[in-house]
PAZAPA-4460 file (N, C-alpha, C; in steps of 0.05 Angstrom, whole numbers, plus 32768, in hexadecimal, padded with zeros to 4 digits):
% residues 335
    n_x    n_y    n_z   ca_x   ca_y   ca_z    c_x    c_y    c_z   seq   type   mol
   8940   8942   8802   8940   892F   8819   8925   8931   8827     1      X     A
   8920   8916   8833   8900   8914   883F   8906   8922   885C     2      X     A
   88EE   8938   886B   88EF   8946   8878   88F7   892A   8891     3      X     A
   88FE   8935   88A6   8900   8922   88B8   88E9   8916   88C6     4      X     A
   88E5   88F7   88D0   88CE   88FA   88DF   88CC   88FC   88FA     5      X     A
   88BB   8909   8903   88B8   8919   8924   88AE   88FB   8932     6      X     A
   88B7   88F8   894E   88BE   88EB   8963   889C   88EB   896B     7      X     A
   8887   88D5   8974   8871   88DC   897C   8873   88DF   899C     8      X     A
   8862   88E4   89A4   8862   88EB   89BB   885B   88D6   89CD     9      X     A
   8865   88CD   89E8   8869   88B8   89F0   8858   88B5   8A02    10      X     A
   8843   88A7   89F8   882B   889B   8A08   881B   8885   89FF    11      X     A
   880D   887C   8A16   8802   8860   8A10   87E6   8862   8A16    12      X     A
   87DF   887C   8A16   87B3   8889   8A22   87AE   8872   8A0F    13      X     A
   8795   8863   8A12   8782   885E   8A07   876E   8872   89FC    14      X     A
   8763   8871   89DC   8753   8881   89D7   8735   886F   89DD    15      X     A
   8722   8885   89DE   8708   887B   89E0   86F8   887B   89C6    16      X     A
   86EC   8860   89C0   86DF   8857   89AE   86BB   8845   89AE    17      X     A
   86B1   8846   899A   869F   8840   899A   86A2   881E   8992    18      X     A
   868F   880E   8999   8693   87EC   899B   8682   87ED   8983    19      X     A
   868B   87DB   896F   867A   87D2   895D   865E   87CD   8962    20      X     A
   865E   87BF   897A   8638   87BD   8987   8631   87D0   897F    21      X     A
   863E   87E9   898E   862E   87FF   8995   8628   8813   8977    22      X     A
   8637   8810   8961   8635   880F   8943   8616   87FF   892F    23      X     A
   861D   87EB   893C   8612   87DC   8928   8602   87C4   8937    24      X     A
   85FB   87C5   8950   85F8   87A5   895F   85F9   8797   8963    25      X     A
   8617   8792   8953   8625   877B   8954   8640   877E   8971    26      X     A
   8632   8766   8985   8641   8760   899E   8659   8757   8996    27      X     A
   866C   8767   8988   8688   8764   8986   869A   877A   899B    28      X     A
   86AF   8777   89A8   86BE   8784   89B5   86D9   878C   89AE    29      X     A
   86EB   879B   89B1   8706   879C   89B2   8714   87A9   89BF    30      X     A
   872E   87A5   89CF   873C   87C0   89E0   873C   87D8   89CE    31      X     A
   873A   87EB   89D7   8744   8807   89C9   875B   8801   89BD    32      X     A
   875F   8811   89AC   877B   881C   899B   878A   882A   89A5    33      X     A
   87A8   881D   89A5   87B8   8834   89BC   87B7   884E   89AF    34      X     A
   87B1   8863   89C0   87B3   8885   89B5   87D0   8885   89AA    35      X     A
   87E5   8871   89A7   8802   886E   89A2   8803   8869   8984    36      X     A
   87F3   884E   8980   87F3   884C   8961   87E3   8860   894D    37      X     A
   87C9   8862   895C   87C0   887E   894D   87D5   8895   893D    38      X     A
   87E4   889F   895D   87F0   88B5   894B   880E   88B3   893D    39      X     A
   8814   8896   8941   882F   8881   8932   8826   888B   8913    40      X     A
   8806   8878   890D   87FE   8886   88FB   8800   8898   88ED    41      X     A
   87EC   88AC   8901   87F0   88C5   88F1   8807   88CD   88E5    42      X     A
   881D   88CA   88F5   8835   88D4   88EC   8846   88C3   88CC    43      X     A
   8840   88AB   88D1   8851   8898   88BE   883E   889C   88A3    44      X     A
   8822   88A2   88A6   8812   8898   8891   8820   88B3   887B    45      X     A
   881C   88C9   887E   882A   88DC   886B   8847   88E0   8861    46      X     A
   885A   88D7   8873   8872   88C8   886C   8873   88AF   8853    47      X     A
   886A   889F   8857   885F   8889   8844   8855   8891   8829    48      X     A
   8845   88A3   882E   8832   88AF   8818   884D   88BF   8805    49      X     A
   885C   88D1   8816   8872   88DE   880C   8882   88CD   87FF    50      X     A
   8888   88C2   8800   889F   88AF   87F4   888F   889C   87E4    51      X     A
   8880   8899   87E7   8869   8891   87D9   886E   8899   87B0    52      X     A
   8860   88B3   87BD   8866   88C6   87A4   887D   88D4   8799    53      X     A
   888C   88D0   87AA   88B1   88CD   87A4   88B0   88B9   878F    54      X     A
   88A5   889F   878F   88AF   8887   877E   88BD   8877   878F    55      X     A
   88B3   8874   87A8   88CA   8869   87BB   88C4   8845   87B2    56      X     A
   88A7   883D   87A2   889F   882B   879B   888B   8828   878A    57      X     A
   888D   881C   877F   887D   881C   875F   886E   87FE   8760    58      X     A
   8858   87F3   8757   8858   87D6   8748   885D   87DE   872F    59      X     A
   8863   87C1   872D   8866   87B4   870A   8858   87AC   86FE    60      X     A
   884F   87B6   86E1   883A   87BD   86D0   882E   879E   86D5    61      X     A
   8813   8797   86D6   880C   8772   86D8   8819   8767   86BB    62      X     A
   8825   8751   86B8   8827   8741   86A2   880E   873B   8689    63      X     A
   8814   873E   8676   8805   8734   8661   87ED   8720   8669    64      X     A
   87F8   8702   8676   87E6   86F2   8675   87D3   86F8   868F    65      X     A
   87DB   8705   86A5   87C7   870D   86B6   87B7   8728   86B6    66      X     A
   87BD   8735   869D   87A8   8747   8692   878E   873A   8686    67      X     A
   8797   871D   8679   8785   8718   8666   8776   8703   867C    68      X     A
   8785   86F5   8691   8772   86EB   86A3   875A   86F7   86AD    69      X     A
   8765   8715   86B8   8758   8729   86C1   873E   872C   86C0    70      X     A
   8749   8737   869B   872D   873D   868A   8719   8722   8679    71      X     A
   8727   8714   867F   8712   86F9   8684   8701   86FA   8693    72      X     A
   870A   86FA   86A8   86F7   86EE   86C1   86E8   870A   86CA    73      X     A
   86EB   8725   86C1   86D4   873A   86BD   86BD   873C   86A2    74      X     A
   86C9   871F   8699   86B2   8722   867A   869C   870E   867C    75      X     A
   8687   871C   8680   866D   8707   8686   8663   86F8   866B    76      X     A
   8675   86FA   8651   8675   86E5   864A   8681   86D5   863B    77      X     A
   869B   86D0   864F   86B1   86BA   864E   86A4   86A5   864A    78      X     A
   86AD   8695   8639   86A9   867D   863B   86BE   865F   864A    79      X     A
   86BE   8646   8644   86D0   863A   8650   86E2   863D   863C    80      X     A
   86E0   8634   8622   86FB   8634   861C   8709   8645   8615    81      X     A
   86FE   8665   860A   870F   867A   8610   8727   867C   8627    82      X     A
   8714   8678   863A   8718   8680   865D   873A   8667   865A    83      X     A
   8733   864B   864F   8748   863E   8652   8766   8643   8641    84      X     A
   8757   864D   862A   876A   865B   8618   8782   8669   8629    85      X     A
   876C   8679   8631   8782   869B   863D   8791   8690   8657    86      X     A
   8781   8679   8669   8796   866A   8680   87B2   865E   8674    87      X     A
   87AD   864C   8662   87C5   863F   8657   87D6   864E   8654    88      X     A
   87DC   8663   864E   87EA   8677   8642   8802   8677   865B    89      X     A
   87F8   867D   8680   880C   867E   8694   8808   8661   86A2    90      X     A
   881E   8654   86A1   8823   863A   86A8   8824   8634   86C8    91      X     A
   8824   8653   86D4   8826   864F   86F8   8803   8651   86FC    92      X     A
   87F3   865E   86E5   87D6   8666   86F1   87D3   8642   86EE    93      X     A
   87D7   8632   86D6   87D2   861E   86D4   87DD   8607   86E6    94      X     A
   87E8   8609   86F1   87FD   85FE   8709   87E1   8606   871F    95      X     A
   87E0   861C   872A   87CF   861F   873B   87B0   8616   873D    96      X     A
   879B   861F   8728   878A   860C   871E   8785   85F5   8723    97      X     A
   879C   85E2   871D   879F   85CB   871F   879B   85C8   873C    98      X     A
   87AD   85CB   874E   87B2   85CF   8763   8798   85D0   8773    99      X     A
   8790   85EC   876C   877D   85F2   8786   8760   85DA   877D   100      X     A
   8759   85D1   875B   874A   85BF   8756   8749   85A4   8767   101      X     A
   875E   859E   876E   876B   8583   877D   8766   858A   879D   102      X     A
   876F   85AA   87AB   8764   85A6   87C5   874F   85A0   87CF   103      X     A
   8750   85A3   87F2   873B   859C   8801   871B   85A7   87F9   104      X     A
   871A   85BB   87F2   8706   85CD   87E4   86F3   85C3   87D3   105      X     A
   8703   85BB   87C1   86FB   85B2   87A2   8704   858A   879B   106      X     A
   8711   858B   87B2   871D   856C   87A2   8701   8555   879A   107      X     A
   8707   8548   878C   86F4   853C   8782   86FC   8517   877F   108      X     A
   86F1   850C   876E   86F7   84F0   8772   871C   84EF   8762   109      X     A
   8718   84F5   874F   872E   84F1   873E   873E   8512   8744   110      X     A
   8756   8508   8735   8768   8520   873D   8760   852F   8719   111      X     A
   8773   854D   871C   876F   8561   8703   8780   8563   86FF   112      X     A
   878D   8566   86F0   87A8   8560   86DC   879F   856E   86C5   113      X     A
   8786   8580   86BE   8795   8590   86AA   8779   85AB   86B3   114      X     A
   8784   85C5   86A7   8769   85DD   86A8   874E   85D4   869F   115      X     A
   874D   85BE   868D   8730   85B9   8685   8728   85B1   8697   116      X     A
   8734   85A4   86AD   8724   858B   86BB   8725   859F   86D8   117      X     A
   8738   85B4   86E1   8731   85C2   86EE   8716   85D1   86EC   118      X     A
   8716   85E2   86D1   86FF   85F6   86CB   86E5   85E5   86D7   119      X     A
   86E3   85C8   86C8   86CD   85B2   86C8   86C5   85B6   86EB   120      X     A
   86D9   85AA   86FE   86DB   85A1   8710   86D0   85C2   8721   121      X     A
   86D8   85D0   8724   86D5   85F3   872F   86C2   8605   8729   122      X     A
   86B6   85FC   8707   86A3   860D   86FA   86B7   8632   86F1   123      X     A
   86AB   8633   86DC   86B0   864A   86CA   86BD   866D   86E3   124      X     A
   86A0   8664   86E7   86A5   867F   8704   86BA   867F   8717   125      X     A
   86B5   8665   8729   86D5   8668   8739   86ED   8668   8727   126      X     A
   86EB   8657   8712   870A   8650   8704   8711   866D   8700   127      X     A
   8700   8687   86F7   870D   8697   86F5   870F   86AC   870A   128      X     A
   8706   86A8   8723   8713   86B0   8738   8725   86A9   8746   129      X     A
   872F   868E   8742   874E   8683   874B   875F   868F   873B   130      X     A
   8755   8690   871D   8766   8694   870B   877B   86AB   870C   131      X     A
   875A   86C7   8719   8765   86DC   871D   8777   86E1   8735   132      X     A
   876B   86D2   8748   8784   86DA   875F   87A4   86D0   875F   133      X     A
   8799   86B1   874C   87B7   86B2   874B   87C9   86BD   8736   134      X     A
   87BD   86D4   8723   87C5   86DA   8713   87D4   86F3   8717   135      X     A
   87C4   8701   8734   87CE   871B   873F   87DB   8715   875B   136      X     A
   87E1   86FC   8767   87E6   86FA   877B   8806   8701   8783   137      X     A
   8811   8704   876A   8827   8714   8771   882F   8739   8781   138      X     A
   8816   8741   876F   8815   8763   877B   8813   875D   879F   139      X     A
   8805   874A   87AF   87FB   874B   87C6   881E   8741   87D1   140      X     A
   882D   8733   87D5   8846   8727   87D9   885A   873E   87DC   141      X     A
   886A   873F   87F5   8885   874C   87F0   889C   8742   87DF   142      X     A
   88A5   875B   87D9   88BB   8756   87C4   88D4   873E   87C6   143      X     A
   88D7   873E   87E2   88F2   8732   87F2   88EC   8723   8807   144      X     A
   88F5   870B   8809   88FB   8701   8824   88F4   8711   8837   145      X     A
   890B   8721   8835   8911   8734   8855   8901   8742   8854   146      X     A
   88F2   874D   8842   88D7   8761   8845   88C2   8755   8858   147      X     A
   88B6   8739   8847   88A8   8725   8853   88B1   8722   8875   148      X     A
   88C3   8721   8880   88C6   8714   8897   88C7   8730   88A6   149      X     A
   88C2   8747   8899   88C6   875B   88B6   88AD   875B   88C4   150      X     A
   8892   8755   88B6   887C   8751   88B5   8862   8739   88B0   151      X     A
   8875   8726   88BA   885D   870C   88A8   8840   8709   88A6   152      X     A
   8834   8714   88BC   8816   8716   88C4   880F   8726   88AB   153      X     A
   8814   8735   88B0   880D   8751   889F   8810   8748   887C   154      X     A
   8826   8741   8875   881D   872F   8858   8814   871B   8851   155      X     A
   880C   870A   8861   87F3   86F8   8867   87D9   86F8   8861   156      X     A
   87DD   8714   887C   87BB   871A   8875   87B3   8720   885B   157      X     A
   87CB   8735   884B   87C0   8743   8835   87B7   8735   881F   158      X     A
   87C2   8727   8818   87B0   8714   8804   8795   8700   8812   159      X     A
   879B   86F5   8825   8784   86E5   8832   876A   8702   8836   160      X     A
   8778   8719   8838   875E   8729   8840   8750   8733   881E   161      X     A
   8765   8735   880B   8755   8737   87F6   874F   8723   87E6   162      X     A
   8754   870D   87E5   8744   86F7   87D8   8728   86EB   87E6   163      X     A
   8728   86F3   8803   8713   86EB   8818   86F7   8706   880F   164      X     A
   8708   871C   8812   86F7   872D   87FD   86E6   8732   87E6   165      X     A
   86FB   8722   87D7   86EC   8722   87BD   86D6   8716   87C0   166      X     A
   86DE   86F6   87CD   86C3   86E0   87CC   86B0   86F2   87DC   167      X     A
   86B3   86FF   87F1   86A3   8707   8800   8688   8720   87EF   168      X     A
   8699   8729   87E3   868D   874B   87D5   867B   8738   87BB   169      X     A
   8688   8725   87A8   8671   8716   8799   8661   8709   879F   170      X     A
   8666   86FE   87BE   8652   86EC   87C6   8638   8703   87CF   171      X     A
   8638   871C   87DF   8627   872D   87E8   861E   873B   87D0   172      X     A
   862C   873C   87BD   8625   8748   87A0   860D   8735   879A   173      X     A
   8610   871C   8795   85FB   8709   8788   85E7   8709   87A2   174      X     A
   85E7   8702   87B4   85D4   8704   87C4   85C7   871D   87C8   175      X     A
   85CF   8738   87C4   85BF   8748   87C5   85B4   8756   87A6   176      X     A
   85C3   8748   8797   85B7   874D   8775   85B9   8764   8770   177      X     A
   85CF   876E   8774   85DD   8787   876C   85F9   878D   875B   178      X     A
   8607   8792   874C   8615   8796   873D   861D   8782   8728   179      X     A
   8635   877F   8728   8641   8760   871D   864A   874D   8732   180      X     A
   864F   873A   8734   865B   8730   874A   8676   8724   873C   181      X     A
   8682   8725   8720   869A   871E   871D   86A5   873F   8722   182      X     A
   869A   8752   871A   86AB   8776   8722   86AB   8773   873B   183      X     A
   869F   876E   8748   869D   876A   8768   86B1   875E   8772   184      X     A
   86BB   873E   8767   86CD   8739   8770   86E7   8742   8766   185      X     A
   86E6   8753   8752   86FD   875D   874D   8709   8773   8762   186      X     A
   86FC   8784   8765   86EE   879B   8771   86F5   8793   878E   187      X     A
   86F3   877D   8799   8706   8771   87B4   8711   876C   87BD   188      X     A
   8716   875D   87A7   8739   8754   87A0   8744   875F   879C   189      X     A
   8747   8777   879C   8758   8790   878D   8755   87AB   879D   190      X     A
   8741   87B2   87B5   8735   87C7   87C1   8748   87CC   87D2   191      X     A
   8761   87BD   87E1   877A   87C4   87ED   8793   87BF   87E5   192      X     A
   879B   87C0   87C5   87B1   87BC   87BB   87C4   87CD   87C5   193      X     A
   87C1   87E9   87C4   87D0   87F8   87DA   87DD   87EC   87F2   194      X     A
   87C8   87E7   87FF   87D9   87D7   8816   87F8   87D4   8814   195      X     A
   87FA   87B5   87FA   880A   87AC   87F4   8828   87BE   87F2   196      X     A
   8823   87DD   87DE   883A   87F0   87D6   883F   8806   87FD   197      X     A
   882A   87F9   8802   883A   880E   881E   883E   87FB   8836   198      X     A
   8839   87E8   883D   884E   87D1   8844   8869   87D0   883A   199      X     A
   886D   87D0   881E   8883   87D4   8811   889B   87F2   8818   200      X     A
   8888   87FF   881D   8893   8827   8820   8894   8819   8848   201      X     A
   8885   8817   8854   8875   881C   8871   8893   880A   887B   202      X     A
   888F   87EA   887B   88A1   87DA   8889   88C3   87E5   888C   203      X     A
   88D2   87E5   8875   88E6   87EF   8879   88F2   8807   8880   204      X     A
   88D5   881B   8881   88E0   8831   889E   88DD   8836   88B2   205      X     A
   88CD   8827   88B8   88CF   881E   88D3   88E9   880F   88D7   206      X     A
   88F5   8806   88D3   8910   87F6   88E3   8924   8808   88D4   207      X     A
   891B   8821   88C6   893A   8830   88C1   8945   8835   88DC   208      X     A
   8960   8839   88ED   8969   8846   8901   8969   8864   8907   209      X     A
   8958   8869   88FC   8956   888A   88FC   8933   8896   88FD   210      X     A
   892D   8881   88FA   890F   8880   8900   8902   887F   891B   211      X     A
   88F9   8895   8923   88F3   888E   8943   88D3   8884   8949   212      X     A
   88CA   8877   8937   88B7   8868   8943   88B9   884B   8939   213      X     A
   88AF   8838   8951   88A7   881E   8942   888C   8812   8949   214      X     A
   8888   880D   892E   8863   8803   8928   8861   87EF   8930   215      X     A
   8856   87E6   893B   8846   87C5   8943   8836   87C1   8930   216      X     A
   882B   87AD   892A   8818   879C   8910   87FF   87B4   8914   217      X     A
   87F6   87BB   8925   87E1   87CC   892A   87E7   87EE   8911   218      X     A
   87F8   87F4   8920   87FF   8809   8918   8804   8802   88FB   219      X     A
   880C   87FA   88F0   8814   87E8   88DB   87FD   87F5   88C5   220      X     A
   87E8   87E2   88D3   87CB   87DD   88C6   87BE   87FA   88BE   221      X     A
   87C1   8806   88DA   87B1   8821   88D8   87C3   8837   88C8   222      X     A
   87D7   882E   88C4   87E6   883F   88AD   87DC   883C   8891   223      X     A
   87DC   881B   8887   87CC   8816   8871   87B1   8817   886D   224      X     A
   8797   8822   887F   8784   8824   8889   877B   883D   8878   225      X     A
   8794   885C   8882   8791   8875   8876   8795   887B   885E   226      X     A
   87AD   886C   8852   87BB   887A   883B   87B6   8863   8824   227      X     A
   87AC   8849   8829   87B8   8830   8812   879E   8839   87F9   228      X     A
   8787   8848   8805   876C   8850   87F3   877C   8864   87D3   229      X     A
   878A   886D   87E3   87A3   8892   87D3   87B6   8877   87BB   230      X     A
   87C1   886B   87C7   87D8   8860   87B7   87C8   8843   87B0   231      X     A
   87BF   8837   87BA   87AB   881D   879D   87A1   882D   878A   232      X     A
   8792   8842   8784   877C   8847   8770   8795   8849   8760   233      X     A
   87A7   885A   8766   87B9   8868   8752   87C5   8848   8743   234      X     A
   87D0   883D   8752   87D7   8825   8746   87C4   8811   8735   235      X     A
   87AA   8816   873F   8798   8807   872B   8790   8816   8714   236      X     A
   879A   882C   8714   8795   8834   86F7   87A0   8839   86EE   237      X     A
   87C1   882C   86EF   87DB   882A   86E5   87DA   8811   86D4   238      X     A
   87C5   8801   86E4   87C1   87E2   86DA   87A9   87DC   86C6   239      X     A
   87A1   87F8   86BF   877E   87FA   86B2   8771   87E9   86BD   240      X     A
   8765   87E4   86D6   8751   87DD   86DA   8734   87EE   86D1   241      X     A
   8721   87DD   86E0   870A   87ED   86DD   8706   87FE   86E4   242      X     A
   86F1   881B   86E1   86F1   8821   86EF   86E3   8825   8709   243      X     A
   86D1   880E   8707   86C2   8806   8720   86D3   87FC   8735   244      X     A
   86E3   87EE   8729   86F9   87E3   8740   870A   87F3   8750   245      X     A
   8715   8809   8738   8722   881D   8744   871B   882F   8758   246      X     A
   86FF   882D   8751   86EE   8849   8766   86E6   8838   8785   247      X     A
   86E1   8824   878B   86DF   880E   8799   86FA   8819   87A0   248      X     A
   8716   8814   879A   872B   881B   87AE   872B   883E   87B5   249      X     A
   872A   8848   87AA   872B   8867   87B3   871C   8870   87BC   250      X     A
   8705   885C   87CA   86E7   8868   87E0   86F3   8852   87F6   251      X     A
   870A   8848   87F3   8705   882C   880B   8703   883A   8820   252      X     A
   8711   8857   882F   8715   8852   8848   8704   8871   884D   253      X     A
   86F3   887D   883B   86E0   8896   8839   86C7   888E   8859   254      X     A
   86C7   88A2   8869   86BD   8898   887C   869B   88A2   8877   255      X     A
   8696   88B9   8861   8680   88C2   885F   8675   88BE   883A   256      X     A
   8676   889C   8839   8676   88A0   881B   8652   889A   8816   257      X     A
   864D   88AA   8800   862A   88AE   8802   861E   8886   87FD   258      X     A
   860D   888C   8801   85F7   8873   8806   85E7   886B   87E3   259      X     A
   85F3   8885   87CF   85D8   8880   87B8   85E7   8863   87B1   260      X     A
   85D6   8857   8792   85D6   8845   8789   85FC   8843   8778   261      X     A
   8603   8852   8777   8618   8853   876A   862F   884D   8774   262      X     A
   862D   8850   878B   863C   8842   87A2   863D   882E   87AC   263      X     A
   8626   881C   879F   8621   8804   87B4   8633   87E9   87B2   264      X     A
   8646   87EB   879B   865F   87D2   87A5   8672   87E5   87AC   265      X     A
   8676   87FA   87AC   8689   8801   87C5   8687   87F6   87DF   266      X     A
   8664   87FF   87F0   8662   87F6   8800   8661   87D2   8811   267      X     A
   8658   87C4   87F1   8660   87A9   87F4   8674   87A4   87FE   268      X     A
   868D   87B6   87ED   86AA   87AC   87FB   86B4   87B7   8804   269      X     A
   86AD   87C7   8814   86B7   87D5   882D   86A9   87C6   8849   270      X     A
   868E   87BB   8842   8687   87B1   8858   8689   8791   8859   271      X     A
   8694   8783   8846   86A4   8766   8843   86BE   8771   8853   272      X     A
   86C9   877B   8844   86E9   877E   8853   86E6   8788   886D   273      X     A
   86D9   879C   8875   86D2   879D   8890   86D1   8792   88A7   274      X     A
   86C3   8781   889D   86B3   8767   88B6   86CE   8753   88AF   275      X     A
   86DD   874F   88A2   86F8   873E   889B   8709   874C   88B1   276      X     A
   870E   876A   88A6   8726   8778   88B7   871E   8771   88D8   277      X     A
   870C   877E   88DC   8704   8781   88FE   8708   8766   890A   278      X     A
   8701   8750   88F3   8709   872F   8904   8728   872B   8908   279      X     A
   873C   8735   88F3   8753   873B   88FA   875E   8746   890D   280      X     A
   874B   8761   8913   8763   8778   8927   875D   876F   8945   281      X     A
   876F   8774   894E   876F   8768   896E   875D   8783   8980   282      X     A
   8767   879C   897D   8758   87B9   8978   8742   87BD   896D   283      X     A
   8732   87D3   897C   871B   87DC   8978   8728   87F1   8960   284      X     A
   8718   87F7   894B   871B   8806   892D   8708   8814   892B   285      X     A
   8706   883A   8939   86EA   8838   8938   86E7   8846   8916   286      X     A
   86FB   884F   890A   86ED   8856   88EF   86EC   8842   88D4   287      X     A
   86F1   8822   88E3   86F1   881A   88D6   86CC   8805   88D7   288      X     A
   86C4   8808   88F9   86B1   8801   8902   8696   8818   88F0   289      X     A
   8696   8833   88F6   8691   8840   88DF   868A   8840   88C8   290      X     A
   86A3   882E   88C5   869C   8833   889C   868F   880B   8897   291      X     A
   8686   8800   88A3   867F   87E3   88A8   8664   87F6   88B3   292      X     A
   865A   87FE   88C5   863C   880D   88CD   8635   8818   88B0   293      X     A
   8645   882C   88A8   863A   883F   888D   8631   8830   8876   294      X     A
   863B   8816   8877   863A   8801   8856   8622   87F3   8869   295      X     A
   861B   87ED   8877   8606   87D8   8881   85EE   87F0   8876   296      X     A
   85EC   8808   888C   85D9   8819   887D   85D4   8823   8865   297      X     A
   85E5   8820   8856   85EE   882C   8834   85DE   8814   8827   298      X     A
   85E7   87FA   882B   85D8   87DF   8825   85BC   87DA   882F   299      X     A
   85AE   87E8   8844   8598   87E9   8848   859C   87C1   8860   300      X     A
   85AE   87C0   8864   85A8   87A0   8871   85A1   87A8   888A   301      X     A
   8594   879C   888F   858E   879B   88B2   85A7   8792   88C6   302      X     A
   859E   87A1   88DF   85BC   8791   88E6   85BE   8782   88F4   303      X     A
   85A6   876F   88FF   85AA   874E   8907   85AF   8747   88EE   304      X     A
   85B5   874A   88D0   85C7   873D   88C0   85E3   8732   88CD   305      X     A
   85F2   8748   88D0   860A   874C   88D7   8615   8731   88E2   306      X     A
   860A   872B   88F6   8621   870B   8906   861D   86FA   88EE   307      X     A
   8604   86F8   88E0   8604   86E0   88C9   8615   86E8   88B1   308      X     A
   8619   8703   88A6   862D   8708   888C   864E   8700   889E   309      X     A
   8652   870E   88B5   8664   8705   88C0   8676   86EB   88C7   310      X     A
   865B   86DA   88BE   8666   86BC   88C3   866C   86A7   88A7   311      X     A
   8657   86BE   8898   8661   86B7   887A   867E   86BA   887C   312      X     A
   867F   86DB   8876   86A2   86E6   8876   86B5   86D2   8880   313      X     A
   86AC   86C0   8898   86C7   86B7   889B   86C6   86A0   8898   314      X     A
   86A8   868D   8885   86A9   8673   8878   86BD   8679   886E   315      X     A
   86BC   8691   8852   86CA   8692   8839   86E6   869A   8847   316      X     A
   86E9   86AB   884F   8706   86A6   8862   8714   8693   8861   317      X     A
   870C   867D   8865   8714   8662   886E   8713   8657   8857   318      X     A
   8708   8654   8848   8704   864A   882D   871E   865A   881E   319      X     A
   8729   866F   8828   873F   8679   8808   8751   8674   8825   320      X     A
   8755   8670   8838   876A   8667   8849   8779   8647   8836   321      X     A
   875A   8632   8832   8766   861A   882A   876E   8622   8814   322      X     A
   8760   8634   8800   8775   8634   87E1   8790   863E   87E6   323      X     A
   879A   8655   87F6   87B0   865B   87F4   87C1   8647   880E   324      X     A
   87B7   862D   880F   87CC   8625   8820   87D5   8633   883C   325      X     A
   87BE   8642   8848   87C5   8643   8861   87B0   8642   8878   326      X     A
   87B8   8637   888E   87AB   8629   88A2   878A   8637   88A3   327      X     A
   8783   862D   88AD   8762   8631   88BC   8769   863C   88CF   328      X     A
   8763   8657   88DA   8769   8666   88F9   8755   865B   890A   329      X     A
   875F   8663   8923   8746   866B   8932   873A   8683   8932   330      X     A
   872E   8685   893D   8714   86A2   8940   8716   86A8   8953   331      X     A
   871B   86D0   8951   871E   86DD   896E   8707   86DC   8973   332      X     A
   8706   86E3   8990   86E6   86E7   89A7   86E0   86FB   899D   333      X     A
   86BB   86F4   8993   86B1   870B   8988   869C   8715   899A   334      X     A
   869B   870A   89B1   8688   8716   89C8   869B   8710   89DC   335      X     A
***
């Protein structure tokens, strides 16, 4: 039987934190983090982890045809009709294709009605980054209804934050002419799959009746913040990924990871998803402000960069908002 979990201690201190400005000089602000969810945290994140490794939740091995999507769209030299070959095969990737070929994004004079005229219409490169997300977009999704609704924000974000990623980590990949930029976007898309299995473990104990804490979306976050780096890798190499991809998730949330060259799409996508997270959290994050400082210096960018990569991040934001069908936000106050 799982040890019991201890009652936190009942307070609402504000802890003291450092402002992203004062990081990186970027005039962004946020309230402190209640000293409440912090140690909600602390407490839930090793609980989670436990049951975790109990088997309290497993994914399911990826399907055949989204293995071979996969490893398509990591082969620099796919061609089109291979690439169309291995789509035809799942009739929802082709459903979707279609689809996102026809939105606001991409729509064009005439409509697409079949993968050739998508690939045509999208080009080689995106077709197989739609391909891929919607080929894995199941791992990001709760299992259930009722899972989904204890939490909606929170499984929202998780796919909008890793498909916004990916584009984000290949687009800074090619512009800074460093790695691959299709591993990159794998490597994005994939750098918080965890998340996904402790949402799954996280949500429904919190509303057990015997559970004496309850998380707000914050606490939530900063639970998947500590532990989701421990339980994605393991899962991505249940799924053979790469292993560039894999190591990319098991440095995500390392607050002292070195600066050499071997590291440097780690730090791509730690500091894409970064500048994504912090536009999300209503809270000041300071180890997450940290590890967004450490990848700017690791990357050598200056940091009057920063408001301009920042405004990229949340073009493409907006851009995988219209593919998956959901709204254009507004933008919190960043000064």
């Amino acid at each position: 039987m799982a040890a019991p979990i201890p009652t936190p201690p009942a307070t609402d201190d504000l802890t003291g934190s450092e402002t992203l400005a004062k990081l990186t000089g970027w005039p962004i602000t946020r309230p402190p983090l209640l000293q409440s969810s912090a140690i909600a945290a602390s407490i839930l994140g090793p609980v989670v982890l436990e049951r975790y490794r109990a088997g309290a939740m497993r994914m399911q091995a990826l399907p055949q045809g989204a293995q071979e999507i996969l490893s398509a769209a990591t082969n620099p030299n796919i061609d089109v009709v291979p690439f169309i070959v291995v789509v035809q095969r799942d009739q929802a990737v082709v459903g979707e294709l279609t689809r996102i070929a026809n939105s606001a994004v991409y729509r064009g004079f005439d409509p697409v009605t079949s993968v050739r005229d998508a690939v045509i219409r999208m080009g080689l490169e995106e077709s197989t980054r739609i391909a891929s997300m919607v080929a894995s977009r199941s791992l990001f999704q709760a299992r259930s209804q009722h899972l989904y609704a204890l939490a909606p924000p929170l499984w929202d974000e998780l796919s909008l934050h890793g498909l916004a990623t990916a584009y984000g980590a290949a687009w800074l990949t090619k512009r800074l002419k460093v790695n691959d930029p299709a591993v990159a976007f794998m490597a994005g898309l994939f750098h918080n799959i965890g998340r996904a299995v402790v949402l799954h473990i996280l949500l429904p104990l919190i509303h057990e009746p015997d559970v004496p804490i309850r998380a707000d979306e914050d606490t939530c976050r900063l639970v998947c913040d500590r532990i989701h780096h421990e339980v994605g890798s393991e899962q991505l190499l249940y799924f053979n990924m790469p292993p560039e991809v894999v190591s990319v998730c098991e440095h995500a949330s390392d607050l002292d990871l070195p600066g050499e060259r071997v590291f440097t799409l780690h730090h791509v996508v730690r500091l894409v998803s970064g500048l994504l997270a912090l536009e999300q959290r209503k809270s000041e994050q300071p180890e997450l402000q940290a590890i967004v400082a450490q990848s700017i210096t690791a990357l050598k960018l200056p940091k009057n960069i920063l408001p301009l990569l920042h405004q990229e991040m949340l073009s493409l934001a907006d851009k995988v908002r219209v593919v998956l069908n959901q709204p254009v936000q507004g933008r919190a106050p960043t000064a």
